[in-house]
C-alpha positions in Angstrom: 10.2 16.7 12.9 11.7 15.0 10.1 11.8 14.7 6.4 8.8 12.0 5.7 6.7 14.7 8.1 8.1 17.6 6.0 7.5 16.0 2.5 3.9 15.0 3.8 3.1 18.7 5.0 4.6 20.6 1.5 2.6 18.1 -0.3 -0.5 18.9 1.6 0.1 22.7 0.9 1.0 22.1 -2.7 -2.8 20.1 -2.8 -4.4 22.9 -1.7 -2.8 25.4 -3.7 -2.8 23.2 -7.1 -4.9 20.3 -6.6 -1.9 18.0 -7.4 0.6 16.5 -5.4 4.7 16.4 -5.1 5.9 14.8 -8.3 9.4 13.3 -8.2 11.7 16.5 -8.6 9.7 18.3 -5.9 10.2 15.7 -3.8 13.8 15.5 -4.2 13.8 19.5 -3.7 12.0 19.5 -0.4 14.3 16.2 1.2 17.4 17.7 -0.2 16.5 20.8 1.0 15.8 19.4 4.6 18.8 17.8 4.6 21.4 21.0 3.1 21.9 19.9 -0.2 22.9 21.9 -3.3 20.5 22.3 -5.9 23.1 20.1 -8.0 23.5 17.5 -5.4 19.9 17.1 -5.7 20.2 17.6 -9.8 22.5 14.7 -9.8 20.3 12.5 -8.1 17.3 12.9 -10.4 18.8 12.9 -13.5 18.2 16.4 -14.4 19.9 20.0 -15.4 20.7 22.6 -11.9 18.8 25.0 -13.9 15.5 22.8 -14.3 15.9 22.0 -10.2 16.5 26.2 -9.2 13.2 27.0 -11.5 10.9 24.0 -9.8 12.8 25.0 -6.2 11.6 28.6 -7.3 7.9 27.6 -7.7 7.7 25.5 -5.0 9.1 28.2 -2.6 6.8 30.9 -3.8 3.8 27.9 -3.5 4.3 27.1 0.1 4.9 30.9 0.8 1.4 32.0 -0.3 0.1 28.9 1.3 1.9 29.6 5.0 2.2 33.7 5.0 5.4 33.5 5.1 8.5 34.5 2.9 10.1 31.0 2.3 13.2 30.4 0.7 16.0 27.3 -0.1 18.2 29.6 2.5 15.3 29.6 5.7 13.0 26.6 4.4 14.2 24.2 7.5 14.6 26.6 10.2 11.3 28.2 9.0 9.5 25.0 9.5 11.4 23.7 13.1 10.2 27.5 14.4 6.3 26.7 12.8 6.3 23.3 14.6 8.2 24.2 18.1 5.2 27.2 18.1 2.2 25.0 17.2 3.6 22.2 19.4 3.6 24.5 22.5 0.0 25.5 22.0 -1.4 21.9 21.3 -3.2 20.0 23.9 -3.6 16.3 24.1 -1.3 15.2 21.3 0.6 11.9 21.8 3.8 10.6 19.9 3.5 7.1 20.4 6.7 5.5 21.9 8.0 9.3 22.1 9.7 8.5 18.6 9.8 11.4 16.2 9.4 8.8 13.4 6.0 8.5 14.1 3.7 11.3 14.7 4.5 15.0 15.4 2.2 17.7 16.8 -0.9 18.1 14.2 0.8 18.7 10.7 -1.9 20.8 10.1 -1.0 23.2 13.3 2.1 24.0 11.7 0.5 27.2 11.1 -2.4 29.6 10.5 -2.1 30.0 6.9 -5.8 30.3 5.8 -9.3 29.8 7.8 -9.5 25.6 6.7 -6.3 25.3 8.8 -7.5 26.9 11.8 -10.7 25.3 12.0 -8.9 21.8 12.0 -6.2 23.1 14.5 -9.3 23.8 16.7 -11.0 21.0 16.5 -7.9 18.7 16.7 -7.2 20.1 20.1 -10.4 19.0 21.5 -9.3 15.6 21.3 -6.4 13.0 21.8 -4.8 11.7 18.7 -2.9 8.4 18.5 -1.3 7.6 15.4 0.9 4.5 15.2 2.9 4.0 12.2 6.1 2.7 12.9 5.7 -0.6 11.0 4.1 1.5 7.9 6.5 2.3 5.2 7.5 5.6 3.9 6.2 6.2 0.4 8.3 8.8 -1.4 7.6 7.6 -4.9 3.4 7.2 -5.8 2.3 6.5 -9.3 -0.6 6.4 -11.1 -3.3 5.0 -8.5 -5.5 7.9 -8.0 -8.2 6.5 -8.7 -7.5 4.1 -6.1 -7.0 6.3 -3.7 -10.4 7.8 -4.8 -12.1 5.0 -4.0 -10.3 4.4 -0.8 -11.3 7.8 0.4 -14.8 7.7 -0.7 -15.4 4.0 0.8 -13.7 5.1 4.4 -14.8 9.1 4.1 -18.1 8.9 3.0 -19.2 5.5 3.2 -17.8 5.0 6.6 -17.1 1.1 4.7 -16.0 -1.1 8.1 -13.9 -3.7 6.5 -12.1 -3.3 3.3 -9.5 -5.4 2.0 -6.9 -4.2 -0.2 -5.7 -7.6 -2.7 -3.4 -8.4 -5.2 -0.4 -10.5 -5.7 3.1 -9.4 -4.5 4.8 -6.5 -5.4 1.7 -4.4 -6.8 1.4 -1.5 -4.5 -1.1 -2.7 -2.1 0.9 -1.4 0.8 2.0 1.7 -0.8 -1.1 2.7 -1.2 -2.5 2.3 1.6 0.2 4.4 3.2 -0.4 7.0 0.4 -3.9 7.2 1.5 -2.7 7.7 5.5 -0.2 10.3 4.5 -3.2 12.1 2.6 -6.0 11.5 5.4 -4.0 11.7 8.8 -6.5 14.5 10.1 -9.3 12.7 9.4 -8.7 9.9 12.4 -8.3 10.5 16.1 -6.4 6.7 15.9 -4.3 5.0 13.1 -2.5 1.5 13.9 -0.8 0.1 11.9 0.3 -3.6 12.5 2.2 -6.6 10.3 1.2 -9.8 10.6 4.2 -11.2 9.1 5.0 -13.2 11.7 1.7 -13.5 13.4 0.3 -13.7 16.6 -2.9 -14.5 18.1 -5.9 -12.7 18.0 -5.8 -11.9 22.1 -2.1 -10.7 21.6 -3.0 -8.4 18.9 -5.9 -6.9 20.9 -3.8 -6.7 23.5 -1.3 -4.7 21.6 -4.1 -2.0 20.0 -4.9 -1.3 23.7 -1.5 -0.6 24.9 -0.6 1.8 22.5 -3.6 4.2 23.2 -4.2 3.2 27.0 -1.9 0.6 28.8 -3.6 -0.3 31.7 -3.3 -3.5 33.9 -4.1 -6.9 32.8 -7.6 -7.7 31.7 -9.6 -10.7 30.8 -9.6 -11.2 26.5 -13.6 -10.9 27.1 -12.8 -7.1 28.8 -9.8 -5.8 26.5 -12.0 -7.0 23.3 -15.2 -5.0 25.0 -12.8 -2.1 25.5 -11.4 -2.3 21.6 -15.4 -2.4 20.2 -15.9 0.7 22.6 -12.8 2.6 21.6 -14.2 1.6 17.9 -17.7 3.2 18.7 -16.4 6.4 20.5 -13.5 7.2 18.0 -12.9 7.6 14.1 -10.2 4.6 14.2 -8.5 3.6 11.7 -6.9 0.2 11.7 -4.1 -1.6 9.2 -3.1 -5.9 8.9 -0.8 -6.2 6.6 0.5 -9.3 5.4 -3.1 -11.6 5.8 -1.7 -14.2 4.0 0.4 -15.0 6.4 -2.9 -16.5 9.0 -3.7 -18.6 6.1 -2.8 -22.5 6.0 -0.4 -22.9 3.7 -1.1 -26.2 1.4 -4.9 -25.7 1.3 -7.3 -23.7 -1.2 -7.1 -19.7 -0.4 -8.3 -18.2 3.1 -8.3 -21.3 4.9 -7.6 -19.5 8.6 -4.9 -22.0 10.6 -6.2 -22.9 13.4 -4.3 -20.9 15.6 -5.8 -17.8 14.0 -9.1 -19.3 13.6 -10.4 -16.4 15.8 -9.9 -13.8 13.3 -12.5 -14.8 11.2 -14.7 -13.7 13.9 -13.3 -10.5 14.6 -13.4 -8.9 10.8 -17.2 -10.6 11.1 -17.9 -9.1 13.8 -16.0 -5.7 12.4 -18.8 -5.7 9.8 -21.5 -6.5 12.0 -21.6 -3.9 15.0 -22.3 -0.1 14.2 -19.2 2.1 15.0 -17.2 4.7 13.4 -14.2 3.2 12.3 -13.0 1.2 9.4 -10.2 -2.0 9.3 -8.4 -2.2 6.1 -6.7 -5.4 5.2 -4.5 -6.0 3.0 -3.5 -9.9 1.6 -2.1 -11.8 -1.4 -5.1 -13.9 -1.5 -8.8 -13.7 -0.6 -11.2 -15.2 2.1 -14.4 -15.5 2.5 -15.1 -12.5 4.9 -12.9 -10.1 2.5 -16.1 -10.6 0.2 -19.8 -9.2 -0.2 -22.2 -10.6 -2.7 -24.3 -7.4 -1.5 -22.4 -4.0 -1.2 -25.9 -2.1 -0.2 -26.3 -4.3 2.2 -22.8 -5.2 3.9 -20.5 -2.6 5.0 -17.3 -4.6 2.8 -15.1 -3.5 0.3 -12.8 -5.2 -1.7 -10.3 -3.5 -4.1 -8.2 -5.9 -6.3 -5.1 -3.8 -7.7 -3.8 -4.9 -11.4 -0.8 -4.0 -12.9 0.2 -1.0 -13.2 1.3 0.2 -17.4 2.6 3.7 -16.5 6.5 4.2 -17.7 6.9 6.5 -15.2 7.6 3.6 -12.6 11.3 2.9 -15.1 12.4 6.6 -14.1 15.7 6.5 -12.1 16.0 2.7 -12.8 19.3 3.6 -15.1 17.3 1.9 -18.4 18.0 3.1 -21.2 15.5 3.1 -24.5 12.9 4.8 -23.2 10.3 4.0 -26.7 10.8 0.4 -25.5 10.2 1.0 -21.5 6.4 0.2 -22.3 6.9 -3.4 -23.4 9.5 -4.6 -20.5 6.0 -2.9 -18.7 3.6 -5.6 -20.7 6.1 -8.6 -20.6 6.0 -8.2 -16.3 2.8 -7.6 -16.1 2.6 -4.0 -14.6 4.4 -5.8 -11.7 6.4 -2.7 -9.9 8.3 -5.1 -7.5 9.4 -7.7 -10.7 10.4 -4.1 -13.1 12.4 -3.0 -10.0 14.2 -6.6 -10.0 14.5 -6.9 -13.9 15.8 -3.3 -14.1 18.5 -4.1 -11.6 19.8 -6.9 -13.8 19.7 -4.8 -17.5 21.6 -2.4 -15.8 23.9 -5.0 -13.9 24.2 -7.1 -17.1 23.4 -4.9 -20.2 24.6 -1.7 -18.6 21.0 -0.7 -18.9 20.4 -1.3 -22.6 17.1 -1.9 -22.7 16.6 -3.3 -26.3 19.7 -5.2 -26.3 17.8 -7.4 -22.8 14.9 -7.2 -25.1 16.6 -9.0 -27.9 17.0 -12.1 -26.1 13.2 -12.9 -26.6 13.2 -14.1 -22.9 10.7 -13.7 -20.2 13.7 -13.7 -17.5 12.9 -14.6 -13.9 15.1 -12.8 -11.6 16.6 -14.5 -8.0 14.1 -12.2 -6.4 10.7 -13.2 -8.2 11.9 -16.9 -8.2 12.3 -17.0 -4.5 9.4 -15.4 -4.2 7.6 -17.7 -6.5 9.1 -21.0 -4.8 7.3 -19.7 -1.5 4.2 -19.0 -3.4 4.1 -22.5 -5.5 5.0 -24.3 -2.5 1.7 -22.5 -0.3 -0.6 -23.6 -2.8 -3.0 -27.1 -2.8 -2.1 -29.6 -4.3 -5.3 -29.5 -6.4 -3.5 -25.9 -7.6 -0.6 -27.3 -8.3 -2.1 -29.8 -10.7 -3.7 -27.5 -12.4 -0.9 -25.0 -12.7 0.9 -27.7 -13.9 -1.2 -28.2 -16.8 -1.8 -24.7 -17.4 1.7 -24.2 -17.7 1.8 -26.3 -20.4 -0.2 -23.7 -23.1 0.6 -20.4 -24.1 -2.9 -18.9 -25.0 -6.3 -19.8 -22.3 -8.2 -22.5 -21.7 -11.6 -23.6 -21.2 -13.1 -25.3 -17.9 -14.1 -28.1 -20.2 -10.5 -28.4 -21.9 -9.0 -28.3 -18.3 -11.4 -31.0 -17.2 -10.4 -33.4 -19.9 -6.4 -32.6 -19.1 -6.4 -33.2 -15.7 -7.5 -36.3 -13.3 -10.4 -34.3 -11.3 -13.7 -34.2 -9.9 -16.0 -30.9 -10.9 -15.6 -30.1 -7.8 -11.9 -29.9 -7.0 -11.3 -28.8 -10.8 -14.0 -25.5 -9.5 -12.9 -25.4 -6.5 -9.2 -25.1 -7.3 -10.0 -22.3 -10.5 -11.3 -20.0 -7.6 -8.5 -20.5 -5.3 -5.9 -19.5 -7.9 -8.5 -16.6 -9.0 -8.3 -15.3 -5.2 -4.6 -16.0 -5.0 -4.0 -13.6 -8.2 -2.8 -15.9 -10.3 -5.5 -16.9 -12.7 -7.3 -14.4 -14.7 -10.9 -15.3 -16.2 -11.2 -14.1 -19.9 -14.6 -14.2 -21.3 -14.8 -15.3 -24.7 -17.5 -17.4 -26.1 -16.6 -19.9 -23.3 -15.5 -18.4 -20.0 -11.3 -18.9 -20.5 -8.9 -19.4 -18.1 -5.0 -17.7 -18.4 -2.3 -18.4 -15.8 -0.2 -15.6 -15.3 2.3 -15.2 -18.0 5.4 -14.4 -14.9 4.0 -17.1 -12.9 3.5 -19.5 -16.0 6.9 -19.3 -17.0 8.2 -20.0 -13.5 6.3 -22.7 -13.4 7.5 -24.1 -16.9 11.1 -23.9 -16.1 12.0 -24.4 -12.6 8.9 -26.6 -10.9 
């Protein structure tokens, strides 16, 4: 057992008892906890009083002690917890920690104890069947903010919907992966399998299959035809729950978005076919860009979701960044777009270079691109077609949006690669549609000024 299980557990209780989860402090008061720290080591870290930590530490005890019939202190909260899960771990049956890493999966958080009659039902009924929960490629989330109702529609599309293929888009850096994780932590009951795979650096369609199989049954070698028959069984006979991350990366660099290389050309079959047989289970992929099969013109009709994060404009992402000015947090928010990954990078710098003076970085009147998004930027300039990049180009050129028609007369071509390449750089997230009297077109301001200074 260790502290992401822990913190996923107390904020399970804390849901139940409040109907909110762990905010930042609490967090730090259960991990610190865990791992025998003061309540001013853990003050220190979040920028807070000892006093404010000992009265949330207080609440949160008395919280999880109502919630787990038991008297649970800062003094006995770890050993408390490694008695709860050596007892429910002796009486659980057919409970599998893949790869025998405690990183992974321990016996059913929810079998930690008997605290109310909801608990025992789901230890019950988890012990009637084999769980397999693969997460070691997943990150740990420790700070969520502000996507609930994302997660809401994540649970209602998988929960209730029983949605086979949903994709989860956006560009870099704005919390697709986090909260996808968020929603695993929440929901790890709900599945008798979760995998979780990267295809950063990706393989094959056979080898992936190949690897699903292995981490719930190895068995000897089998034809592709057999192990994919055995995957669209396991599908049908369990509530599985399956993660790509990184989608992109099966995309050919160079061409308009979601153009499968050829190498991964069978992948466009399997999510098809994901969305096509009737089964239990759902596949969630998440990209930086959009193809063809992560759409549905009809929603009634086709089992296919596709949710398209924005930026997110909540200060509460600049906490513990060492900024200073918090009345001006909310524009460095607008001028990088919502972009958590970008604030992160520009934060390091105003506290690297301004010593976290916040209005003095503001001062300069400068959209500044980081190392970070620049690099990051180079890559995603560089996959684009070269139809894109002539109409970046020109984009980059004008502050405020531009018509189709004002494009068409800037650039050398057709209708159709000028149409074509608008709703490649729409499904790469980097062109929003503003509808005005004329449908406008607005290249993102980040992007834009990366492309105005360094292409």
């Amino acid at each position: 057992m260790n502290v992401k299980e822990v913190l996923q557990f107390v904020d399970r209780l804390v849901v139940e008892k409040t109907g909110k989860h762990l905010d930042d402090v609490q967090k730090a008061v259960v991990e610190g906890t865990w791992q025998r720290q003061t309540y001013d080591d853990i003050a220190q870290k979040c920028h807070v009083t000892e006093g404010h930590v000992g009265d949330v530490g207080a609440e949160l005890w008395k919280l999880v002690s109502e919630a787990l019939n038991e008297d649970i202190r800062k003094t006995n909260f770890r050993s408390t917890f490694e008695r709860l899960n050596i007892e429910s771990c002796s009486n659980s049956l057919n409970v599998y920690n893949i790869n025998n890493s405690d990183n992974n999966h321990f016996c059913h958080t929810q079998a930690l104890s008997q605290p109310n009659k909801q608990y025992q039902e789901s230890d019950i009924n988890t012990k009637s069947k084999s769980v397999y929960h693969d997460l070691t490629l997943a990150p740990q989330i420790i700070n969520f903010y502000n996507r609930e109702t994302e997660l809401e529609t994540l649970s209602n599309w998988i929960l209730k919907q029983n949605s086979r293929l949903i994709s989860v888009l956006g560009i870099s850096g704005m919390g697709k992966t986090a909260l996808v994780k968020r929603f695993i932590d929440l929901n790890l009951d709900q599945f008798e399998v979760i995998i979780w795979k990267s295809l950063k650096y990706p393989k094959p369609l056979e080898l992936l299959i190949q690897d699903l199989l292995n981490i719930i049954k190895p068995e000897e070698k089998q034809t592709i035809d057999d192990q994919f028959k055995q995957l669209l069984d396991l599908l049908i006979e369990k509530k599985c729950l399956i993660i790509l991350d990184d989608v992109q990366n099966i995309f050919t660099p160079g061409q308009f978005a979601g153009q499968y290389q050829p190498e991964y050309q069978s992948y466009q079959n399997f999510f098809t076919l994901m969305t096509e047989i009737e089964h239990q289970s759902s596949l969630i992929l998440i990209s930086q860009e959009q193809c063809g099969e992560m759409e549905s013109l009809d929603e009634e009709l086709y089992p296919v979701k596709c949710l398209e994060l924005s930026g997110l404009y909540d200060t509460n992402i600049l906490n513990y960044k060492g900024l200073k000015n918090q009345e001006c947090w909310l524009n460095l928010i607008n001028l990088y777009e919502g972009n958590p990954s970008y604030l992160k990078s520009i934060a390091i710098s105003i506290k690297n270079i301004f010593d976290g003076d916040l209005a003095e970085f503001l001062a300069e009147n400068e959209l500044v691109i980081t190392q970070e998004m620049r690099s990051h930027f180079n890559q995603l300039f560089n996959r684009l077609s070269p139809i894109e990049q002539q109409i970046v180009l020109k984009l980059s050129e004008f502050q405020q949006p531009l018509s189709r028609e004002t494009l068409r007369e800037s650039v050398e071509l057709s209708s159709t690669d000028l149409i074509n390449g608008l709703q490649s750089l729409q499904q790469r997230y980097l062109l929003a549609k503003i509808k005005q009297d004329k449908i406008m077109f607005k290249l993102s301001s980040i992007f834009r000024g990366f492309v105005k200074n360094f292409s």
